[in-house]
C-alpha positions in Angstrom: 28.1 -36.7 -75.1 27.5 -33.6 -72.4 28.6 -34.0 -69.2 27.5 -32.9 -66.0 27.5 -29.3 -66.9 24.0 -29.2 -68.6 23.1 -25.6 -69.4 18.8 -25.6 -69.1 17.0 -23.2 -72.0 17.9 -20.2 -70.2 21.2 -19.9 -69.5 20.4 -17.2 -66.5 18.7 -20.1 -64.8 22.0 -22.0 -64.5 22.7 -22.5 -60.5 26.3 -21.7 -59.4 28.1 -21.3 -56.1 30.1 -18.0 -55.9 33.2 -18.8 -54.1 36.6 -18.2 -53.6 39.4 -21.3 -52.9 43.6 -21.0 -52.5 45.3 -23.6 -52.9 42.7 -26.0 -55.0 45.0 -28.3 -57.3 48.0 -29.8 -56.4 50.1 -29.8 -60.2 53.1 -32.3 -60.5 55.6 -32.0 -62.7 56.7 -34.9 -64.7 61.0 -34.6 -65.2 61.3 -31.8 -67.7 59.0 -32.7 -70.2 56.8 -29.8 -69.4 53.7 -31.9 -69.0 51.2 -31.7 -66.4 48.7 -33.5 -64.2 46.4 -31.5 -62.0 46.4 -34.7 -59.2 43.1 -33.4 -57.3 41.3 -36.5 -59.0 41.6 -35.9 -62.5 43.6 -37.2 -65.4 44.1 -35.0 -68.0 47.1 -34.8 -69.5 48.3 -31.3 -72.0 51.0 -30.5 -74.2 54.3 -28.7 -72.6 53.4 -24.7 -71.7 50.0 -25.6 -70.2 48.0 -24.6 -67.3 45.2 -26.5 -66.4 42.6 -24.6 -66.0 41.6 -26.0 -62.5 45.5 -25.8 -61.4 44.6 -22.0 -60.4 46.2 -20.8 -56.9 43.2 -18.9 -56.2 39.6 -17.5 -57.6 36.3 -16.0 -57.5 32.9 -17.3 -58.9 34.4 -20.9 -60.3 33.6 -24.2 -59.8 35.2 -27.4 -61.2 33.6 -30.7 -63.0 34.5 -33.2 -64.8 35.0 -32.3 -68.8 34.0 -34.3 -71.9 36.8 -32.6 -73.7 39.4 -34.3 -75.2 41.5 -36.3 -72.6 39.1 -35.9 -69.8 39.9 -34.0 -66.1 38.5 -30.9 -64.7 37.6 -28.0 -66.8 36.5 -25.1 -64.5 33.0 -23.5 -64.9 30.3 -21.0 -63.3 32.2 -18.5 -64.7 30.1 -15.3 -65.3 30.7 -11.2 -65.5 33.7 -10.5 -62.9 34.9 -13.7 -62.2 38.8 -14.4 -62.0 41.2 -17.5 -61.7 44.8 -16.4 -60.3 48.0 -18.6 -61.6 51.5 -18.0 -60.0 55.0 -18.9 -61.4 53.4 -19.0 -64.9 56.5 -18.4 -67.6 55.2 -16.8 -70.7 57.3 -18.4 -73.2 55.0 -16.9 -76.7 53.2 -14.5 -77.2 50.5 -16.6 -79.1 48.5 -18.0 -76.4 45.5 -20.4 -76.5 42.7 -21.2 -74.5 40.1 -24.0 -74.8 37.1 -22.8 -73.6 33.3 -23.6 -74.3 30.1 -21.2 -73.7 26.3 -21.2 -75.0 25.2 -18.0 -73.0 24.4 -15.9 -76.8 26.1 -13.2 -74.8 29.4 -14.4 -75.2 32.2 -11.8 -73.8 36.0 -12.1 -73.5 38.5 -13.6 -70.7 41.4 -10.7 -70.2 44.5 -12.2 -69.2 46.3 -9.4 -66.7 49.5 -9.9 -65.1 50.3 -9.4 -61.4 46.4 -8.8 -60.3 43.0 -8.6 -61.5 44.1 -4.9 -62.5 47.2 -5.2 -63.6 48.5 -4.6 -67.0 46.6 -6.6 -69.4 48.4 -9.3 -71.8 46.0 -10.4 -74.1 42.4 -11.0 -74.7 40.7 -13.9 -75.5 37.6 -13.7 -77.4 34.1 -15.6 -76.4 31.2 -16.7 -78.4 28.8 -19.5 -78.0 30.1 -22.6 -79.2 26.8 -24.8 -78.3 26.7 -26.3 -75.4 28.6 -26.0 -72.2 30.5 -29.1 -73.0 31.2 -27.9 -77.0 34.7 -27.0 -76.9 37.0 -24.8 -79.5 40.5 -23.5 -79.0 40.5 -20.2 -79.5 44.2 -17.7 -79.7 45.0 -14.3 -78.5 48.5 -12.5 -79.2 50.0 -11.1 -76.0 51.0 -7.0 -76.0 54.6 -8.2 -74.8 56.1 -11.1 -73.8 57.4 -10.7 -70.1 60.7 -12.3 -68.6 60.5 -14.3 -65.6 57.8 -16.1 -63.5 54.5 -14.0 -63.4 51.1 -14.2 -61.4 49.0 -14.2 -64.0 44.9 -13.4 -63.9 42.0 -14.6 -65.9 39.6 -12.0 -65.4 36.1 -13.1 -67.1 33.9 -9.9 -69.1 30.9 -9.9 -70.3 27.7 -8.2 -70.6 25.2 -11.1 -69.2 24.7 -11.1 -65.3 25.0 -15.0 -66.1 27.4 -17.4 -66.7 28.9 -17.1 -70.4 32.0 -19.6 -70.6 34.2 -22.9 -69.2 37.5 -23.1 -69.1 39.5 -26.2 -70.1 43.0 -25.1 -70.2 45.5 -22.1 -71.5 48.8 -22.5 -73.4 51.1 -20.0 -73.1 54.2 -21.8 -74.8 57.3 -23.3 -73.4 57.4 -23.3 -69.4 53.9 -22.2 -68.4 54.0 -23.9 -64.7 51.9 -22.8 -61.9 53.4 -22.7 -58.4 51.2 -24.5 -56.0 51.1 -22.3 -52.7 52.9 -23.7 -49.6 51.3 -26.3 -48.1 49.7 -24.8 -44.2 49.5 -27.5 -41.9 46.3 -27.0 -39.4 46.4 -25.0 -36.8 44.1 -23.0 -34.3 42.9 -20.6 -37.4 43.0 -23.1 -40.0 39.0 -24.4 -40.3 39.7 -28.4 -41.4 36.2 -28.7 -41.2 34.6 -24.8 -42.1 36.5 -24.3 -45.5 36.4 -26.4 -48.5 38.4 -29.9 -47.9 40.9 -28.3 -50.2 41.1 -24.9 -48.9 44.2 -23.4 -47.3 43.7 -20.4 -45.1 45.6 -17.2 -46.5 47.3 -13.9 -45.8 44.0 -12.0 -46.0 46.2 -8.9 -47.5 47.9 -11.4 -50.3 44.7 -12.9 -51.3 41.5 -10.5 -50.4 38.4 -12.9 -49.9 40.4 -15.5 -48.1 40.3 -16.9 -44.9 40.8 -14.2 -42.3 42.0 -15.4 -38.8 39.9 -14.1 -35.5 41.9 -11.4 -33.2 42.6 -13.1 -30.5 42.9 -10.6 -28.0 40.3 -8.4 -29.4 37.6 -11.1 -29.5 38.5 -12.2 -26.0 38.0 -8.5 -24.7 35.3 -8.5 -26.2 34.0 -11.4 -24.6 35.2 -9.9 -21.3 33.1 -6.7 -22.0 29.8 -8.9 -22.3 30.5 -10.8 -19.0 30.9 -7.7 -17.2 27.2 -6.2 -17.8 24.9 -6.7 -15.3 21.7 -7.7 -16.3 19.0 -6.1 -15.5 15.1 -7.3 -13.5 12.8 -7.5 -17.0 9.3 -6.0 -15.6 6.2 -7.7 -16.1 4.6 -7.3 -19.0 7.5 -7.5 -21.3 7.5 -9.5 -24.5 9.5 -12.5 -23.6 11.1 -12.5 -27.3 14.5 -12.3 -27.7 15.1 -9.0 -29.3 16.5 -5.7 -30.0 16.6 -3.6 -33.2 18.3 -1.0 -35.1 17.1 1.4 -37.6 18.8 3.7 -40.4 18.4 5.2 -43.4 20.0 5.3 -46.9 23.2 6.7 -46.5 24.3 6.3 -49.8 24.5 4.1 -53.2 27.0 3.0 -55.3 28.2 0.2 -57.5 30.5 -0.9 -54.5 31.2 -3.8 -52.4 34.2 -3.9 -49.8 33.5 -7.4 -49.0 33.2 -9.0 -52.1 35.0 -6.6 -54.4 37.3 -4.6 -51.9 39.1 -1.5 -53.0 37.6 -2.0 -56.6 35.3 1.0 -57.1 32.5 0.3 -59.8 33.5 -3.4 -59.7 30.0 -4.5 -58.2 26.2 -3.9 -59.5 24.6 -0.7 -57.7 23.8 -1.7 -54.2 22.2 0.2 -51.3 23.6 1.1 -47.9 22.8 1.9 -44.2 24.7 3.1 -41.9 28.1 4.5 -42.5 28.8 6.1 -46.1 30.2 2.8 -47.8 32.6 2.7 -50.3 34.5 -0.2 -52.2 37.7 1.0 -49.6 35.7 0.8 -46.3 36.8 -1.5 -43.8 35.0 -1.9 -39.5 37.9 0.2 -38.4 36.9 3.0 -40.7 33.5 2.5 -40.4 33.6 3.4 -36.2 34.9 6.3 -36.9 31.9 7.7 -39.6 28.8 9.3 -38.6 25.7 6.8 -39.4 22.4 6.7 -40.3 21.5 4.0 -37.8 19.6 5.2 -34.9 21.1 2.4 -31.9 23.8 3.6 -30.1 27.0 2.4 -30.7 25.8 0.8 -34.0 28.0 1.9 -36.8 27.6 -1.1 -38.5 27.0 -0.8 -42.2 24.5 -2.8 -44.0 23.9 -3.0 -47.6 21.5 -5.0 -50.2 21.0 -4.6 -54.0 18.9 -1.8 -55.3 15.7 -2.3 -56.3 14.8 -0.8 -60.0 11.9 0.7 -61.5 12.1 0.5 -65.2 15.6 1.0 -64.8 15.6 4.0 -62.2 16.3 3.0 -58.2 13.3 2.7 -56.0 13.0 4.8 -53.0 13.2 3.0 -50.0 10.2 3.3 -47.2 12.1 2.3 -44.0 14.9 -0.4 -42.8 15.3 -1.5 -39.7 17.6 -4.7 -38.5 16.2 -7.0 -35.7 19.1 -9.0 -33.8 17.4 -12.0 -31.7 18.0 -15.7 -31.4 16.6 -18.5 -32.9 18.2 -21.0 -30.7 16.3 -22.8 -27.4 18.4 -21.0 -25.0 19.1 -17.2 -25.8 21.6 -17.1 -22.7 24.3 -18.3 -25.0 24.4 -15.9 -27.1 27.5 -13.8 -27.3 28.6 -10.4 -29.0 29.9 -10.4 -32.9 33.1 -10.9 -32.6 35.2 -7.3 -34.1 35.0 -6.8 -37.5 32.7 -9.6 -38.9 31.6 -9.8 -42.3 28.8 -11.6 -43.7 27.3 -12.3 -46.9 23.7 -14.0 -46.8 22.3 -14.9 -50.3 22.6 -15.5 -54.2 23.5 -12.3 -56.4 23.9 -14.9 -59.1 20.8 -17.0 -58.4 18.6 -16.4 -61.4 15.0 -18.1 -61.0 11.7 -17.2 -61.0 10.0 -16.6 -57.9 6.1 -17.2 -58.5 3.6 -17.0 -56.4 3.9 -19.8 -53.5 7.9 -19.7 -54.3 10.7 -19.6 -51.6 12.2 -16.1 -51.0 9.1 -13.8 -51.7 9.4 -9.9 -51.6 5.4 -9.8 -49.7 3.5 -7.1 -49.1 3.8 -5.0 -45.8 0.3 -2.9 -44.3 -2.1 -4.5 -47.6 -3.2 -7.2 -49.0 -1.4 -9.2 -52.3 -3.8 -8.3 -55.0 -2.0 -10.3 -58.0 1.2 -10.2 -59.5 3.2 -8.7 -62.1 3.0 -10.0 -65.8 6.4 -11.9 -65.1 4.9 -13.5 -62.0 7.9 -12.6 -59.9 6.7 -9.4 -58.2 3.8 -9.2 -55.7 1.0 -6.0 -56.5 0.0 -4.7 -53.1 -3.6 -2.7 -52.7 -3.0 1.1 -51.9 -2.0 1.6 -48.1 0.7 -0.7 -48.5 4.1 -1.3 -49.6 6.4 -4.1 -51.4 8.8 -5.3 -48.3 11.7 -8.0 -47.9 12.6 -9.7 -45.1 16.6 -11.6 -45.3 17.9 -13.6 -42.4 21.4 -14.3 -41.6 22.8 -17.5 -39.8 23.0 -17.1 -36.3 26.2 -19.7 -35.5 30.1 -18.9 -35.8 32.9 -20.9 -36.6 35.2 -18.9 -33.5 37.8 -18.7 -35.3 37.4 -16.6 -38.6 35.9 -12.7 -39.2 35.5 -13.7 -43.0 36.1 -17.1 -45.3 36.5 -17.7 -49.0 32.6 -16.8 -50.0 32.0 -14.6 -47.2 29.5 -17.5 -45.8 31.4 -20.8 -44.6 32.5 -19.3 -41.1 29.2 -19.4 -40.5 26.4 -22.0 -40.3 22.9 -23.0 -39.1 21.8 -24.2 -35.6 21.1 -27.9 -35.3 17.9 -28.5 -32.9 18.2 -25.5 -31.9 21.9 -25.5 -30.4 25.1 -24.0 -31.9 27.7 -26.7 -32.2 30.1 -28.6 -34.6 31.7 -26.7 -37.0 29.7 -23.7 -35.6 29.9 -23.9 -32.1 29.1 -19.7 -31.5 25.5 -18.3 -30.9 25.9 -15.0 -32.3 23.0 -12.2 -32.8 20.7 -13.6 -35.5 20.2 -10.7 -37.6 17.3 -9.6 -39.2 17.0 -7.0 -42.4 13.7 -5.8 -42.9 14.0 -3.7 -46.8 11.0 -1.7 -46.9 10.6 -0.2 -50.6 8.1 3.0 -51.4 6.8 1.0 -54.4 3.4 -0.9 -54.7 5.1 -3.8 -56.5 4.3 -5.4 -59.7 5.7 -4.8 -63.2 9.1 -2.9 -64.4 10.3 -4.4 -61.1 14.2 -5.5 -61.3 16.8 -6.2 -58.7 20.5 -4.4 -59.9 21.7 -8.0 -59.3 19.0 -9.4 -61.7 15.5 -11.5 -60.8 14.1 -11.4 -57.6 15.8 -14.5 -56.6 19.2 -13.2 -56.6 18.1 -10.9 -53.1 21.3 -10.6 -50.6 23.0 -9.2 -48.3 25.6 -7.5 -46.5 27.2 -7.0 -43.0 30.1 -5.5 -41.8 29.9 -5.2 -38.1 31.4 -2.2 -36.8 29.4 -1.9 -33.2 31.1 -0.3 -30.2 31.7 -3.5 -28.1 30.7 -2.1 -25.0 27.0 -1.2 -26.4 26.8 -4.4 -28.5 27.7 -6.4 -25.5 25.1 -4.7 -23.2 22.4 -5.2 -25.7 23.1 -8.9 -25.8 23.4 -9.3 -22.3 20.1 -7.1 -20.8 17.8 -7.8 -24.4 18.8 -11.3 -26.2 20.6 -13.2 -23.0 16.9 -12.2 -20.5 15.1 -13.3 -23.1 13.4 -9.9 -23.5 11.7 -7.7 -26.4 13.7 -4.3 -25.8 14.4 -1.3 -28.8 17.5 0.6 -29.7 18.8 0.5 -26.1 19.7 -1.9 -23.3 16.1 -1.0 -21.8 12.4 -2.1 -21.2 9.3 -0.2 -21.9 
């Protein structure tokens, strides 16, 4: 019988949770007889020299359920084009090495075991094809290029040509004394977010483990803070919009099959995306970032922004204008205080394959015409001449205060409740605003580089002079009042 891993007909329509945990299963050792239990609820018992698949120290793009294989546990899942799981201390004792796995994406691909990183030199390969149903499971073997000495960090990197999903993993044997280290243990502390990360999240050396949980600077976020309580604000005139609002505009400045959040220093690891501001490239970081001419029109903003590229029978769309709006959602725009420095965000699905009909949530819409149908798919709007196809993606507007970036690039940030930053995300931050405006009429050929329409996202990587942010906030969002790319009215 399936478990709860039910793959639907198409196997691009699977929902998943791209995300990245440290520290997720606690492995005991029982004496020396090289058997293991991965204690974080599951029972599964394997034969001496095997990792459990869910015993990983860290990953990308997995997610763990309950198997029907044989002697039950956790089998790990959602795996897809890019994904990794990270094992450290792992003794290769053979270099035959198994894998159970299980897949009915008719893609298939192959899971690359690499030593040392997601890069590093590569130890075997294991091949994947369907074996029917997500829950069908068959061993299959791969013969390692060499057989190293000595405890390794070893990397499951997942390959294949589908955007989707393609394969579960139950475990890998890699003969005599295959044990993964659990990391250290980090008790809670002012940076660790109990409550934020995943209950079994650890926070992490954000230079050991990219993705992870990356502490607040202190100082920097408090002179920050000092910055904004030192503008005077300024008599808003009569007549003003009473909307809490500023905005920025830019053009492209470049694209490229980059991401430095999600994939940093991996050039060509990501599906082609679009950027504003800055130059972006799978090395950028804020600090570089301040000091690159942009595209963006605002003073001080050298922010860079970035979304996937929309395609036209293959070929990237031209875009018509962008232009990010930073306001407030929440009942009392006063509270609102500058991004703190260097704050990445991530809003969005690039693995979210659905269709978006008519009537759907998350609509690309037609800007200056009317919607006169839809492509043949039903997933693209036509717009009557005059017009253009247009996207509008909203980030979250509360903070966690204590960390610039987290695991999936989302959890240190959160929602208002009522109206009011509080509990986990106690920070009203600028709620920011992406308008994408494409030179296309919409309708059919239309695809996203990430896939369907639904799989729309975005990036930020804030890289504002403080000063300028903080006056913005202060004499535009704080007074309540519609102003432009200054700290102005009229």
């Amino acid at each position: 019988m399936e478990s709860r891993h039910v793959a639907p007909a198409d196997p691009r329509r699977r929902r998943r949770t791209t995300r990245l945990v440290l520290g997720t299963a606690v492995v005991a050792t029982l004496g020396a007889s090289g058997v293991y239990i991965a204690t974080a609820g599951a029972v599964e018992v394997a034969p001496p020299g095997t990792l459990q698949a869910e015993a990983y120290a860290a990953q990308s793009g997995a997610g763990k359920e309950n198997t029907s294989d044989t002697g039950g546990g956790e089998n790990v899942g959602w795996l897809a084009n890019g994904d990794w799981l990270e094992y450290r201390g792992v003794t290769i004792g053979s270099s035959t090495l198994t894998a159970r796995i299980a897949g009915q994406n008719a893609a298939g691909g192959s899971i690359e075991a690499r030593l040392g990183s997601r890069t590093g030199t590569l130890l075997a390969t294991f091949p994947v094809t369907p074996t029917g149903g997500w829950q069908k499971w068959r061993t299959v073997t791969a013969t390692a290029a060499q057989v190293p000495s000595g405890p390794q960090t070893l990397v499951l990197v997942m390959k294949s040509t589908s955007r989707s999903d393609f394969v579960n993993v139950n475990w890998l044997n890699v003969g005599v004394a295959g044990t993964p280290t659990k990391p250290a243990p980090t008790a809670p502390t002012a940076t660790t977010p109990a409550a934020t990360a995943p209950a079994t999240a650890t926070p992490s050396n954000p230079s050991a483990t990219p993705g992870g949980w990356v502490p607040v600077d202190e100082a920097a976020w408090k002179q920050t803070l000092a910055l904004h309580e030192a503008v005077q604000p300024k008599a808003v005139p009569a007549g003003i919009v009473r909307v809490p609002e500023f905005h920025t505009n830019c053009t492209v400045a470049n694209e490229a099959p980059d991401d430095p959040i999600v994939f940093p220093k991996l050039a060509g690891a990501s599906h082609l995306h679009t950027f504003f501001g800055p130059k972006v490239t799978a090395d950028s970081t804020p600090e570089q970032l301040r000091t690159q001419p942009t595209t963006c029109d605002a003073a001080g903003d050298n922010s860079a922004y970035w979304a996937p590229t929309l395609l036209l029978n293959g070929k990237p769309v031209k875009m018509k204008d962008f232009r990010a709006y930073y306001g407030a959602k929440i009942k009392d725009p006063a509270t609102v205080v500058p991004f703190p420095p260097g704050l990445v965000m991530v809003q969005g699905d690039a693995k979210r394959q659905v269709a978006t009909p008519k009537g759907a949530s998350g609509q690309f819409w037609c800007a200056g015409s009317a919607e006169i149908g839809r492509s043949a798919d039903g997933n693209w709007p036509r717009c009557a001449a005059g017009g253009n196809l247009i996207y509008q993606l909203t980030y979250q507007d509360c903070w966690d205060g204590k960390h610039i970036d987290s695991p999936d690039h989302k959890s240190h940030m959160g929602p208002s409740v009522n109206g009011v930053c509080s509990g986990k995300y106690p920070v009203a931050i600028p709620n920011i605003s992406m308008m994408l405006g494409y030179d296309s009429l919409g309708g059919d050929g239309l695809t996203l580089s990430s896939g369907m329409a639904s799989s729309i996202h975005g990036d930020f990587m804030n890289a504002w002079d403080p000063a300028k942010l903080a006056a913005l906030v202060k004499v535009c969002i704080n007074a309540n009042a519609k102003c432009g790319t200054t700290p102005s009215f009229g």
